[in-house]
C-alpha positions as CSV (number, residue, x, y, z in Angstrom):
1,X,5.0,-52.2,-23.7
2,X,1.9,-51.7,-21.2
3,X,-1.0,-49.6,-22.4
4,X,-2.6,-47.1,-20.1
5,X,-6.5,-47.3,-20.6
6,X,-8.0,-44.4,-20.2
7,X,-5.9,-42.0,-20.7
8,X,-7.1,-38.2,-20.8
9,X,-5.8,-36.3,-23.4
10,X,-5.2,-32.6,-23.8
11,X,-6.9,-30.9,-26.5
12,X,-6.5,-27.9,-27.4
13,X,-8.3,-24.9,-26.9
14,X,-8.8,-22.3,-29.7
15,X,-7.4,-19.6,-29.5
16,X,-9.7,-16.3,-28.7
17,X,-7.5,-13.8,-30.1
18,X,-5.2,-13.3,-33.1
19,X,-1.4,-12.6,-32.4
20,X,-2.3,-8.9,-34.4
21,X,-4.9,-7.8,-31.7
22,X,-2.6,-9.4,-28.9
23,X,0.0,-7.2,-30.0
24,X,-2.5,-3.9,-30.3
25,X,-3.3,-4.6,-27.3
26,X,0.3,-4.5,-25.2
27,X,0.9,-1.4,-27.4
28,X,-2.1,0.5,-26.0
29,X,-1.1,-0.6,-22.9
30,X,2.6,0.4,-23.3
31,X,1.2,4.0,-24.5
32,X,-1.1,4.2,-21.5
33,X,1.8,3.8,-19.2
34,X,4.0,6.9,-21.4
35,X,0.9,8.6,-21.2
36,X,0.9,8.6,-17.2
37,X,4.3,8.5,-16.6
38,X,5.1,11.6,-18.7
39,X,1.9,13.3,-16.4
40,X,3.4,12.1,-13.4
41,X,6.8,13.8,-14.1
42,X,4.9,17.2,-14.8
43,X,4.0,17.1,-10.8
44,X,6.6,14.8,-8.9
45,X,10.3,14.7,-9.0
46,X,11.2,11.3,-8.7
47,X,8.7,7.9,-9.6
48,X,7.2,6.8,-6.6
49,X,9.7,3.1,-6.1
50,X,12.7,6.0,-6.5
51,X,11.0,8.3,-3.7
52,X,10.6,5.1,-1.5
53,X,13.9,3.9,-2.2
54,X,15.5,7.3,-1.4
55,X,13.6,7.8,1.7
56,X,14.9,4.7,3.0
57,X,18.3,5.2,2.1
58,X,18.7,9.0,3.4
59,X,16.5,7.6,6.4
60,X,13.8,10.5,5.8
61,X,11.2,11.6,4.3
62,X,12.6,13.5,0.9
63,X,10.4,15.9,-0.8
64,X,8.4,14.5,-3.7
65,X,6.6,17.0,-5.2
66,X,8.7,19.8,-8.0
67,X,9.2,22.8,-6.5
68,X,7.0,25.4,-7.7
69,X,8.5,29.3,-8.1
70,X,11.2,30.7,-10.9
71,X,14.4,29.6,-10.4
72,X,15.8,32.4,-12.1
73,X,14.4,35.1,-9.8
């Protein structure tokens, strides 16, 4: 059995952050995104990947934006 000389070995670096503020962290961001999403929908009446996508599919440009005005009226 041959022995390499020199070998490099990886060590291992400590880590920076515990798995609890990992896990804060991806929940702020998760609420962030709830946040913005639930503020977009107030405005717009599709995402904008589902306005693209049906733009492409009716082959024009559908209105984004809610329509403002009572329906009821």
């Amino acid at each position: 059995m041959a022995t390499v000389k020199n070998e490099t070995v990886m060590k291992r670096q400590p880590a920076t952050r515990t798995g609890r503020l990992h896990f804060l962290d991806q929940f702020r961001g998760f609420a962030l995104l709830v946040i913005i999403s639930n503020l977009w929908m107030l405005w717009f009446q599709y995402g904008p990947l589902e306005w693209l996508w049906r733009c492409g599919t009716y082959w024009t440009l559908v209105p984004i934006r809610k329509k403002t005005g009572n329906p009821q009226a």
